[in-house]
DRENDO-1510 file (C-alpha; in Angstrom, 1 decimal, always signed):
<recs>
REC; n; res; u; v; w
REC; 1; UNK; +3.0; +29.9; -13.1 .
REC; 2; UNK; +4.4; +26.4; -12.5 .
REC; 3; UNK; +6.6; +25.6; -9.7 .
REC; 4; UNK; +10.3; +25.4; -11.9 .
REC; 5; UNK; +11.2; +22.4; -9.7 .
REC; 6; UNK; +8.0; +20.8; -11.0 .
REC; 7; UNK; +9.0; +21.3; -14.8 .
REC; 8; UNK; +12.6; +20.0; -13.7 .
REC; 9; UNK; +11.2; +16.7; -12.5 .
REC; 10; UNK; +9.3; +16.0; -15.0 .
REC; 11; UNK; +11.9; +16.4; -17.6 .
REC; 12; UNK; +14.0; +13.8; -15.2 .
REC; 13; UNK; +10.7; +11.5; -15.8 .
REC; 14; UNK; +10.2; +11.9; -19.9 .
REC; 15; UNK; +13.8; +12.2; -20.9 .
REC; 16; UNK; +16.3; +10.8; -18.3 .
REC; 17; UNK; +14.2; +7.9; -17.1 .
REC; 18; UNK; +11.3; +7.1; -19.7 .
REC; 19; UNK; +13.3; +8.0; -22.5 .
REC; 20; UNK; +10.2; +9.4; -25.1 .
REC; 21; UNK; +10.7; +8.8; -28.3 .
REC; 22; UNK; +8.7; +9.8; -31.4 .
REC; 23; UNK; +5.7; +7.8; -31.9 .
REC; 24; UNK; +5.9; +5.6; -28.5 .
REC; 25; UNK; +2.4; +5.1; -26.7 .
REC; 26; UNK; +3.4; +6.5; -22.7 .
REC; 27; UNK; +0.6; +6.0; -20.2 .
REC; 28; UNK; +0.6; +8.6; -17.0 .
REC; 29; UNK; -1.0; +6.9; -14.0 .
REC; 30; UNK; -1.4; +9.9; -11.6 .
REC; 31; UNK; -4.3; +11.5; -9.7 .
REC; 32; UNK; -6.3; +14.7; -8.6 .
REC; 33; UNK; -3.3; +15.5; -6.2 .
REC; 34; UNK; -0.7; +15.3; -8.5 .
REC; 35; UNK; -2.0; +17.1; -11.8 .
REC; 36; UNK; +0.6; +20.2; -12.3 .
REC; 37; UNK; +3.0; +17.3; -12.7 .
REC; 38; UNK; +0.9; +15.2; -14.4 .
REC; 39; UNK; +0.2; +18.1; -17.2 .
REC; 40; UNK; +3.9; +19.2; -17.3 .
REC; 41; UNK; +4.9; +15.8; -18.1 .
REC; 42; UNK; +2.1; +15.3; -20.7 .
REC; 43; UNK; +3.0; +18.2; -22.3 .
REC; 44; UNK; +6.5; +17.1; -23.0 .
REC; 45; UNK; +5.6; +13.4; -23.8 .
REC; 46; UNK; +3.9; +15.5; -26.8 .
REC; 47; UNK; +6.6; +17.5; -27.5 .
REC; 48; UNK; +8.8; +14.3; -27.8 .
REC; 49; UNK; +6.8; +12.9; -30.5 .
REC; 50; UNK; +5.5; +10.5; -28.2 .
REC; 51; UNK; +1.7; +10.0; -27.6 .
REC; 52; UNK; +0.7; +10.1; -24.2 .
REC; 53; UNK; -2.9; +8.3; -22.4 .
REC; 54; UNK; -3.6; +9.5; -18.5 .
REC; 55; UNK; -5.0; +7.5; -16.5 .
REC; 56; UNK; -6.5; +9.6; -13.0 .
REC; 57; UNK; -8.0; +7.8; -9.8 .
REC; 58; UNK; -9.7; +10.0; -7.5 .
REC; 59; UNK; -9.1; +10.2; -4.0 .
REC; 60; UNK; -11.3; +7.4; -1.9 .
REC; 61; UNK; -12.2; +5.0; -5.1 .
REC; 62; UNK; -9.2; +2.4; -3.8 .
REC; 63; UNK; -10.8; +2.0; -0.6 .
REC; 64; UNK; -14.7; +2.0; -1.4 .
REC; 65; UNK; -13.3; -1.0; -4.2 .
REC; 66; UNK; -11.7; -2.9; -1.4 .
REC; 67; UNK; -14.4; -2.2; +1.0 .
REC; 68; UNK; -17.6; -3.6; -1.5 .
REC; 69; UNK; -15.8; -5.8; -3.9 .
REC; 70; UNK; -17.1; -9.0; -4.1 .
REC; 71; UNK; -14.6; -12.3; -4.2 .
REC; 72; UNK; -16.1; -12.4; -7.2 .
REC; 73; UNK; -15.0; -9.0; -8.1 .
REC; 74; UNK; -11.9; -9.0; -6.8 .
REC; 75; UNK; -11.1; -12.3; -9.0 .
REC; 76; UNK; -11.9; -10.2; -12.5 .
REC; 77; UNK; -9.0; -9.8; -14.6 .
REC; 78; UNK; -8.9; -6.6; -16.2 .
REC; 79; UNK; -8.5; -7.4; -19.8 .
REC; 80; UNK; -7.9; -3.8; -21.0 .
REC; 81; UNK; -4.9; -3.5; -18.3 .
REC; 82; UNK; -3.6; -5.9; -19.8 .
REC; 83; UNK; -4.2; -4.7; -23.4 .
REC; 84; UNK; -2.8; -1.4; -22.4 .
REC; 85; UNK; +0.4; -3.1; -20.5 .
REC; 86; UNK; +0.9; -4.7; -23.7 .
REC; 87; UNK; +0.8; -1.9; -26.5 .
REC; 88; UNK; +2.6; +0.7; -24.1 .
REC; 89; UNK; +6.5; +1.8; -24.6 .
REC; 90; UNK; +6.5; +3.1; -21.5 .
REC; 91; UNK; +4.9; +3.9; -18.0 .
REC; 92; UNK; +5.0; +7.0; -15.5 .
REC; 93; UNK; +3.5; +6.7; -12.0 .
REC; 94; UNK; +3.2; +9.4; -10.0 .
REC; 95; UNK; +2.2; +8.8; -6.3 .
REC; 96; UNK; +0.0; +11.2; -4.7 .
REC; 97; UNK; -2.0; +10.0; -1.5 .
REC; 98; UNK; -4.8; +11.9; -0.2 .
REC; 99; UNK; -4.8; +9.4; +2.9 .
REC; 100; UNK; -1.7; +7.2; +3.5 .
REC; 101; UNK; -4.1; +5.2; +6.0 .
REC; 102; UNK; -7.0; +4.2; +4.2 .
REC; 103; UNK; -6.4; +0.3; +3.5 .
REC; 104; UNK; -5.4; +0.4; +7.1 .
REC; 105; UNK; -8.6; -1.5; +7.8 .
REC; 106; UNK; -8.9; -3.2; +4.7 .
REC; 107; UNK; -8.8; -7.2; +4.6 .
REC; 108; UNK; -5.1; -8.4; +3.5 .
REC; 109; UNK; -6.5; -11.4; +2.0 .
REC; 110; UNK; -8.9; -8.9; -0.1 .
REC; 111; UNK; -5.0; -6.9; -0.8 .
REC; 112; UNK; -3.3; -10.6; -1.2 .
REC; 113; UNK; -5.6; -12.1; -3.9 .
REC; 114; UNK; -6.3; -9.0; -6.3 .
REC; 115; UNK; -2.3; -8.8; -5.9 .
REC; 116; UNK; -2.2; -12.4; -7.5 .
REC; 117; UNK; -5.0; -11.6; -10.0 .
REC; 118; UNK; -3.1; -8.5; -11.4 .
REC; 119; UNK; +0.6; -9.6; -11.0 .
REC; 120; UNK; +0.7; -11.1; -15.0 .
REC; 121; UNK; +0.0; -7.3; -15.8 .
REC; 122; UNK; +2.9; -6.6; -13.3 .
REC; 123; UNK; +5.2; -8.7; -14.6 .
REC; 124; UNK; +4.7; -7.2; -18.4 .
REC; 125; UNK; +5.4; -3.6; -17.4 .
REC; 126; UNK; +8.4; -4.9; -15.5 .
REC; 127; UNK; +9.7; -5.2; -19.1 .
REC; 128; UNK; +9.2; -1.9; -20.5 .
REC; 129; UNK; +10.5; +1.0; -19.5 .
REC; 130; UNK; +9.0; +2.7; -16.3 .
REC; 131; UNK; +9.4; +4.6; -13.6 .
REC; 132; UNK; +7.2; +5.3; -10.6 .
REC; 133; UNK; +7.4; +9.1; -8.4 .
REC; 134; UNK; +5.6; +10.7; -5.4 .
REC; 135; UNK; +4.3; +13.9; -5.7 .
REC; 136; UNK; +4.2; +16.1; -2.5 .
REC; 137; UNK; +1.0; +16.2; -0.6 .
REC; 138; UNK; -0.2; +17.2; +2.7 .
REC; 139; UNK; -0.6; +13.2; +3.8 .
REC; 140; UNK; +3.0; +12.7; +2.6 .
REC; 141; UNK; +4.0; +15.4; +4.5 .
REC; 142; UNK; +2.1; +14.9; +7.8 .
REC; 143; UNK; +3.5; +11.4; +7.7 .
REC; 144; UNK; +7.2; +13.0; +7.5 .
REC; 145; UNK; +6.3; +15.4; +10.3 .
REC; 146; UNK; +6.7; +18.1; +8.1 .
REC; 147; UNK; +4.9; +21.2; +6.8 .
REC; 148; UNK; +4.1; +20.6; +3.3 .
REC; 149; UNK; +6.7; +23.6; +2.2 .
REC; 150; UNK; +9.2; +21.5; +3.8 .
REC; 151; UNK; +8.5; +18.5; +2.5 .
REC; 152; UNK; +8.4; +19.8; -1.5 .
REC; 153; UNK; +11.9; +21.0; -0.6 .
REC; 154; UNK; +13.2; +17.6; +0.7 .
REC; 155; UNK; +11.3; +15.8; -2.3 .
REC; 156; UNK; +12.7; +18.1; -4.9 .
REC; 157; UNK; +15.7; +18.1; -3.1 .
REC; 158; UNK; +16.5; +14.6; -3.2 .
REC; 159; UNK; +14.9; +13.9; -7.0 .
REC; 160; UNK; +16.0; +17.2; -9.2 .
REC; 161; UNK; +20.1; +16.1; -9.6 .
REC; 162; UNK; +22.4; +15.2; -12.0 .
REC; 163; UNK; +21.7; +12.1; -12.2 .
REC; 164; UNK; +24.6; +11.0; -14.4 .
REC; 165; UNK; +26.8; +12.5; -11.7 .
REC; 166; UNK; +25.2; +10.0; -9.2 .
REC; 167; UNK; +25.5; +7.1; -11.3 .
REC; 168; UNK; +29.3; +7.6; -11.6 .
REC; 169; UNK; +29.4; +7.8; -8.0 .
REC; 170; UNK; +27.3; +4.3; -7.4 .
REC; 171; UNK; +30.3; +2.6; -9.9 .
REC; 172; UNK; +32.6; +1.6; -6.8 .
REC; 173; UNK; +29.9; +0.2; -4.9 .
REC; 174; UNK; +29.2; -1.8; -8.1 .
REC; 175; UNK; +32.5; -3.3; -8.8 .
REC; 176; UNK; +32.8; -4.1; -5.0 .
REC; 177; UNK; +29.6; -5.8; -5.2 .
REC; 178; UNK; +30.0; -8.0; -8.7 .
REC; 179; UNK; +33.2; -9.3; -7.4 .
REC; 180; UNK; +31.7; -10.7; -4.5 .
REC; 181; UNK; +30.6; -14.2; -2.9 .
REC; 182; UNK; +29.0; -13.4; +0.6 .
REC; 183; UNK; +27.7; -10.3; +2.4 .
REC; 184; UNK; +27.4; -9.9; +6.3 .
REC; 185; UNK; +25.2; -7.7; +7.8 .
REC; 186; UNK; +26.5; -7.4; +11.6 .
REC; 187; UNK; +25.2; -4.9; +14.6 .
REC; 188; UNK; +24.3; -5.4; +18.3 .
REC; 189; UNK; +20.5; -6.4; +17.1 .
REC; 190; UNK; +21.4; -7.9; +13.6 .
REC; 191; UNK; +24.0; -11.2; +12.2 .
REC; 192; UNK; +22.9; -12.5; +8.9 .
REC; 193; UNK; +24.7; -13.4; +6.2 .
REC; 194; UNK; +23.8; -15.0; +2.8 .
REC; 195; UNK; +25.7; -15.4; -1.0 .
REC; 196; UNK; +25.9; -13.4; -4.3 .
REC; 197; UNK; +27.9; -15.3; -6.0 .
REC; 198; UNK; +27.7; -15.0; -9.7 .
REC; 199; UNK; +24.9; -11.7; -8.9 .
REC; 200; UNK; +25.4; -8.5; -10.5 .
REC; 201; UNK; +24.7; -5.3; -8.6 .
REC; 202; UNK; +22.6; -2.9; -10.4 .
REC; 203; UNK; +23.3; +0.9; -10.1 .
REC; 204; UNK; +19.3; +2.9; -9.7 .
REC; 205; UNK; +20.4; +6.6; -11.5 .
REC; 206; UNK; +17.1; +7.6; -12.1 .
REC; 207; UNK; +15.6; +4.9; -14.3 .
REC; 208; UNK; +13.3; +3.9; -12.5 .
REC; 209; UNK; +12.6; +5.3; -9.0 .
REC; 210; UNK; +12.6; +8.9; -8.4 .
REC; 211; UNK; +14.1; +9.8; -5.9 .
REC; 212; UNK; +16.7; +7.5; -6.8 .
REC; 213; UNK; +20.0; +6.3; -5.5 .
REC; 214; UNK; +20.6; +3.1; -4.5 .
REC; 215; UNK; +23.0; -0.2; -5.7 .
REC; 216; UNK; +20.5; -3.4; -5.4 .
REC; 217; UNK; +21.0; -6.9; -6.0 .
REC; 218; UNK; +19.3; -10.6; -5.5 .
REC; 219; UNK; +20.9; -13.1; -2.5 .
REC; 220; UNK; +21.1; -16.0; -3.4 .
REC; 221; UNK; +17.8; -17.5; -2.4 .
REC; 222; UNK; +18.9; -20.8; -0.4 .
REC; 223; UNK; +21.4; -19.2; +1.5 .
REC; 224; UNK; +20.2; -16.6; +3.7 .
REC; 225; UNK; +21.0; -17.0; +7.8 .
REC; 226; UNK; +21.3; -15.7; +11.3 .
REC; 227; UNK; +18.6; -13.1; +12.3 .
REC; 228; UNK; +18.1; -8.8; +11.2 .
REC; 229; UNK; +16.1; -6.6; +13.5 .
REC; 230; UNK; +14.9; -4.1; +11.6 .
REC; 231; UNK; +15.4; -0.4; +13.1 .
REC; 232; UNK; +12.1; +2.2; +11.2 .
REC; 233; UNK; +8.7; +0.5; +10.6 .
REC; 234; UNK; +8.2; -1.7; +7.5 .
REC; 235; UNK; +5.3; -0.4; +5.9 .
REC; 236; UNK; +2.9; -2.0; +3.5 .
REC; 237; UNK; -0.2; -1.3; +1.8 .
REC; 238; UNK; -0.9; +1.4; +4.7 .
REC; 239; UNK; +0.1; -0.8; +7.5 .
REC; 240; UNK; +2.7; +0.1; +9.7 .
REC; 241; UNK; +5.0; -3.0; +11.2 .
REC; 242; UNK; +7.0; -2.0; +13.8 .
REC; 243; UNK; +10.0; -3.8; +16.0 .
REC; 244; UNK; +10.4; -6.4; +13.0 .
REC; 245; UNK; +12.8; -9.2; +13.7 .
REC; 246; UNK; +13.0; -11.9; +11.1 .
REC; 247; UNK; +15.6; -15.5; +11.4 .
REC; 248; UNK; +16.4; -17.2; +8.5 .
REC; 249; UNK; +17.5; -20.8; +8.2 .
REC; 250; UNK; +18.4; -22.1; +4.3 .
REC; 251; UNK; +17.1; -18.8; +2.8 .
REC; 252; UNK; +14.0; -19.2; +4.3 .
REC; 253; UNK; +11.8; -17.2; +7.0 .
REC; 254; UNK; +11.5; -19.5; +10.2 .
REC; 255; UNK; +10.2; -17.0; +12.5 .
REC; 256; UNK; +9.0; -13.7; +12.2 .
REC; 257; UNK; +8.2; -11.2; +15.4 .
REC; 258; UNK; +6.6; -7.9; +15.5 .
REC; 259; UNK; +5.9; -5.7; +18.0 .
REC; 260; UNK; +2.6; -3.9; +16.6 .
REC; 261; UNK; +0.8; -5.5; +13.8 .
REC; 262; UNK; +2.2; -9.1; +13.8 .
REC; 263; UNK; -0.5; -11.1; +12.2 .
REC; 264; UNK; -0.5; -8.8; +9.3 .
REC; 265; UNK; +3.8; -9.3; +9.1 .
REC; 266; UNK; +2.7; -13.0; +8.9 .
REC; 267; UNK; -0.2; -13.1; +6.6 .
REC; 268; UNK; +1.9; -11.5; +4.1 .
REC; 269; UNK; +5.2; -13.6; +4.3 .
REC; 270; UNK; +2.2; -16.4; +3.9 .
REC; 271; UNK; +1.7; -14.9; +0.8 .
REC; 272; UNK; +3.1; -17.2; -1.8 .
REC; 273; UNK; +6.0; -19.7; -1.2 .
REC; 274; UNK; +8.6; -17.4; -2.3 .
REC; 275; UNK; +7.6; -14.2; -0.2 .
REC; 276; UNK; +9.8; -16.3; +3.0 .
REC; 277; UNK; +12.8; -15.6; +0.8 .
REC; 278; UNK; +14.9; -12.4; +0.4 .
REC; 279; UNK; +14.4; -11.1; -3.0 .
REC; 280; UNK; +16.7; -7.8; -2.9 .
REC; 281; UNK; +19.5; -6.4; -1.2 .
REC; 282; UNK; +19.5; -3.0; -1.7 .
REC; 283; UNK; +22.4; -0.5; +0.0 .
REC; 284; UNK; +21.1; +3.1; +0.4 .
REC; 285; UNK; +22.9; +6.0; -1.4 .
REC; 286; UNK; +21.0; +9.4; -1.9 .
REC; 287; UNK; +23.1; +12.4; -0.1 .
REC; 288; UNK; +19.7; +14.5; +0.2 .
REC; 289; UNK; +17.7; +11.6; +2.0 .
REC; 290; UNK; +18.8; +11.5; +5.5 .
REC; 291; UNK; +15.7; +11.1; +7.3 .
REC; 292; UNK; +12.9; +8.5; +7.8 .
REC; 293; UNK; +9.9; +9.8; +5.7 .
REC; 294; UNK; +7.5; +6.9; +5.8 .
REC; 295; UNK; +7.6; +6.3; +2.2 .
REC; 296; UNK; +9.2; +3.6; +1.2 .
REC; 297; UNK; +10.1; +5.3; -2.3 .
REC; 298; UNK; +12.5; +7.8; +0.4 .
REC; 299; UNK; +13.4; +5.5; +3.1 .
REC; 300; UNK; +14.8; +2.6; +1.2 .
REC; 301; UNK; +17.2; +5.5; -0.4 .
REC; 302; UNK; +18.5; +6.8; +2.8 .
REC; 303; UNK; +22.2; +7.2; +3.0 .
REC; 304; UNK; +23.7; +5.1; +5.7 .
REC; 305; UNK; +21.1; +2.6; +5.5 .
REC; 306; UNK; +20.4; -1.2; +3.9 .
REC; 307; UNK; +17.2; -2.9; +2.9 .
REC; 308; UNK; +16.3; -6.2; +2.5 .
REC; 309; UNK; +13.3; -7.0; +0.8 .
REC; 310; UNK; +11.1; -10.0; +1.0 .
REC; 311; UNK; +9.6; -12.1; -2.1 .
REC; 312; UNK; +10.0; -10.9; -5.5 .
REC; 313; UNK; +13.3; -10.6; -7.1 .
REC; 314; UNK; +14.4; -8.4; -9.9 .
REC; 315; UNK; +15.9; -10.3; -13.3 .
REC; 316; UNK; +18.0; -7.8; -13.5 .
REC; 317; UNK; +19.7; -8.5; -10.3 .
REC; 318; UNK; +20.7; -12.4; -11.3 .
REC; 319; UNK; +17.4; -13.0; -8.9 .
REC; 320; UNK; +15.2; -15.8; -9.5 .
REC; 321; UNK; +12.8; -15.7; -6.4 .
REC; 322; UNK; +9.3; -15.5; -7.3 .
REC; 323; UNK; +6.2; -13.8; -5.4 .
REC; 324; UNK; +3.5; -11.3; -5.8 .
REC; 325; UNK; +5.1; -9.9; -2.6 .
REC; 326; UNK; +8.2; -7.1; -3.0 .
REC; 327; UNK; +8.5; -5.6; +0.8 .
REC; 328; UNK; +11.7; -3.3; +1.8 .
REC; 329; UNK; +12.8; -3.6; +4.9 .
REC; 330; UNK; +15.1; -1.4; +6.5 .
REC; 331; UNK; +18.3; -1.5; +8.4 .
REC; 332; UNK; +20.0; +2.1; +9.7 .
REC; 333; UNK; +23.3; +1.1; +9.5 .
REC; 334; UNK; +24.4; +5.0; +10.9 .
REC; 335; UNK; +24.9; +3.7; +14.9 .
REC; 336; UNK; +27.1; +0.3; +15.1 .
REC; 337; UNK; +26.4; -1.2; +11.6 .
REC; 338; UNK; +29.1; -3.0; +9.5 .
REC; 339; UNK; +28.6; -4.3; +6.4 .
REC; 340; UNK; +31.3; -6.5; +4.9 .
REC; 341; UNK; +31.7; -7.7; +1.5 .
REC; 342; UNK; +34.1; -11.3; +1.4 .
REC; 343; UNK; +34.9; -10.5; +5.0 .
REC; 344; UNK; +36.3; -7.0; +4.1 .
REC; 345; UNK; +34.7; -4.1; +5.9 .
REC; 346; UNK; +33.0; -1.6; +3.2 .
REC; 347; UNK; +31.1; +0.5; +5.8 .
REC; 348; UNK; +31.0; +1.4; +8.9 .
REC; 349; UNK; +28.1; +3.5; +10.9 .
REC; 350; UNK; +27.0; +3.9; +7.7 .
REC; 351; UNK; +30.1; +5.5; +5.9 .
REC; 352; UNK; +32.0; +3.8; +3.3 .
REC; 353; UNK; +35.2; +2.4; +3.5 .
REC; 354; UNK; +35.6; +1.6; -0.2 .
</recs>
C-alpha cells in the first residue's frame, strides 16, 4: 500500500503546482530512489487528461559521465533536451540522491562548462510551468543526521500543507517588500545593504519548490555593499563551503573567503561575469523547517533565516542579472539579526515585526 503522505504530495505536484490539464505533454524527471512518487504522480498526470513521459537516471551514471567525458563530450548539445524543453507544458523533478557526495571530486570546470552548454535548455523550462521536489532517501537523511523515519516526517511535514493558507500568510511580507527602496541586512558578523527599488517581491506557495515557503526578490544589481558572513555551509554541486564571508563594492563580489573549500567558492563566482552579482534575496518562511538539512531545497526555507543567492536572477523578481550560476546562500537571522526594510525594523532574531 502507498504511503498516504506520498499520494498527498503528489497531488500538491500535478494539481497545485503543475497544474495538469487535458491533453498537456508533462515530463517526470525522477530516479530509481524516488519511483512510488514517481508512479503516483504519473498516475494522476493520466487521470488529468494530461500525457505524461518519465525520464529515470540511475544511481552512479552522473558521476561515471563527469568522470570519462571528454571536452569534447561535455561540449555536445543535447538536441532532444531541447526538443523535449520545447514541446513540454510542464516539468516535475523529483530529487532523490543515492550519494549527496559523488561530484565531490569531480572537476568544476567539467561542472562549469556543461552548465554553460545546457543553460539555453534551462532558460526555456524557466518559462513553463515547473516544479522541482526531493524525495526522502537514506543520503538525504544521513546528511540531516536523521533516521530516514525521521526525515520522511520532517519532509512531509514541511511539503503536505495548505498551501493557499501559506500564501495568504506571505501577503504582508509582500506588500512590505514592493513598497520598498533599500534593505539592510545587519548582525555582529554581517552589514550589507543594497536597493529594490521598483522590484516586486514574489510570494513561493507551492508553485514551484516543494517544500515551499519563501518571499524572494532581485537587488538591484549595481548596488549591493558592506560584507555578509554566512552562518550554515553553502553547498553546491556536492561541495560543501564553509565560513563564507563575501564584501561587495558597486554590486559586485571584491573578495570572497572561505574557510574549507575556498578555491572551489572562487572558481564558481569566476563563473560568468554576472555570477559576482546578487541575483535573489530570498526571506525564509516555512513554520515546519526549523533546522539545517543540507539541502538547499529545505535550508533556504528555514523560518528565521535569509538567503542571498549569487548569479542568476529570476524575471519574475524585476531581476536582470545574468549567469549560468544560481547559489543560495544562507544567513540565520534567529541570534542578533535585524533586517530592515526603508530603515524600519521588520524582524528581529528572526521574528517579524510587521
Amino acid at each position: 500500500m502507498v504511503d498516504p503522505r506520498i499520494t498527498k504530495l503528489a497531488s500538491i505536484l500535478v494539481h497545485h503546482s503543475i497544474k495538469v490539464k487535458k491533453g498537456e505533454l508533462i515530463v517526470i524527471n525522477s530516479s530509481s530512489e524516488a519511483a512510488p512518487l514517481a508512479l503516483e504522480c504519473y498516475k494522476l498526470v493520466l487521470k488529468a487528461g494530461g500525457i505524461p513521459s518519465v525520464n529515470f537516471v540511475m544511481p552512479g551514471f552522473a558521476y561515471t559521465y563527469y568522470k570519462y567525458a571528454s571536452p569534447q563530450q561535455l561540449r555536445y548539445f543535447p538536441k532532444l533536451a531541447k526538443f523535449e524543453a520545447e514541446n513540454l507544458a510542464g516539468m516535475i523533478n523529483i530529487g532523490a540522491p543515492f550519494n549527496t557526495k559523488e561530484f565531490s571530486n569531480v572537476d568544476p570546470k567539467k561542472l562549469v562548462l556543461r552548465r554553460k552548454v545546457t543553460n539555453p535548455i534551462s532558460e526555456i523550462i524557466l518559462e513553463k510551468r515547473w516544479v522541482g521536489c526531493d524525495y526522502p532517501t537514506n543520503a538525504l537523511a544521513q546528511d540531516a543526521e536523521m533516521s530516514l523515519e525521521e526525515f520522511e516526517d520532517f519532509l512531509f511535514g514541511a511539503t503536505n500543507l495548505d498551501w493557499k493558507k501559506e500564501s495568504k500568510k506571505q501577503d504582508k511580507l509582500k506588500k512590505v517588500l514592493d513598497k520598498g527602496e533599500s534593505v539592510r541586512i545587519l548582525a555582529d558578523d554581517t552589514d550589507i545593504t543594497f536597493s529594490i527599488k521598483g522590484r516586486t517581491a514574489i510570494k513561493c506557495d507551492g508553485k514551484h519548490n516543494m517544500p515551499d515557503g519563501e518571499v524572494f526578490l532581485a537587488p538591484v544589481e549595481t548596488t549591493t555593499e558592506g560584507f555578509i558572513h554566512y552562518s550554515f555551509p553553502a553547498i553546491y554541486s556536492g561541495r560543501e563551503v564553509s565560513g563564507v564571508t563575501l564584501k561587495f563594492k558597486k554590486g559586485k563580489v571584491v573578495d570572497a573567503k572561505a574557510e574549507k573549500n575556498e578555491k572551489f567558492l572562487h572558481a564558481m563566482i569566476n563563473t560568468d561575469k554576472g555570477a559576482k552579482y546578487l541575483g535573489e534575496l530570498g526571506i525564509g518562511m516555512n513554520p515546519y523547517i526549523t533546522k539545517f538539512v543540507k539541502q538547499i531545497l529545505f535550508d533556504e526555507k528555514i523560518i528565521g533565516t535569509v538567503h542571498l543567492a549569487l548569479g542568476r536572477a529570476y524575471k519574475e523578481g524585476g531581476g536582470v542579472n545574468k549567469s549560468v550560476l544560481h547559489w543560495d546562500m544562507i544567513k540565520d537571522m534567529r541570534r542578533g539579526g535585524r533586517l530592515y526594510v526603508d530603515d524600519k525594523l521588520i524582524q528581529k532574531n528572526g521574528k517579524f515585526l510587521i
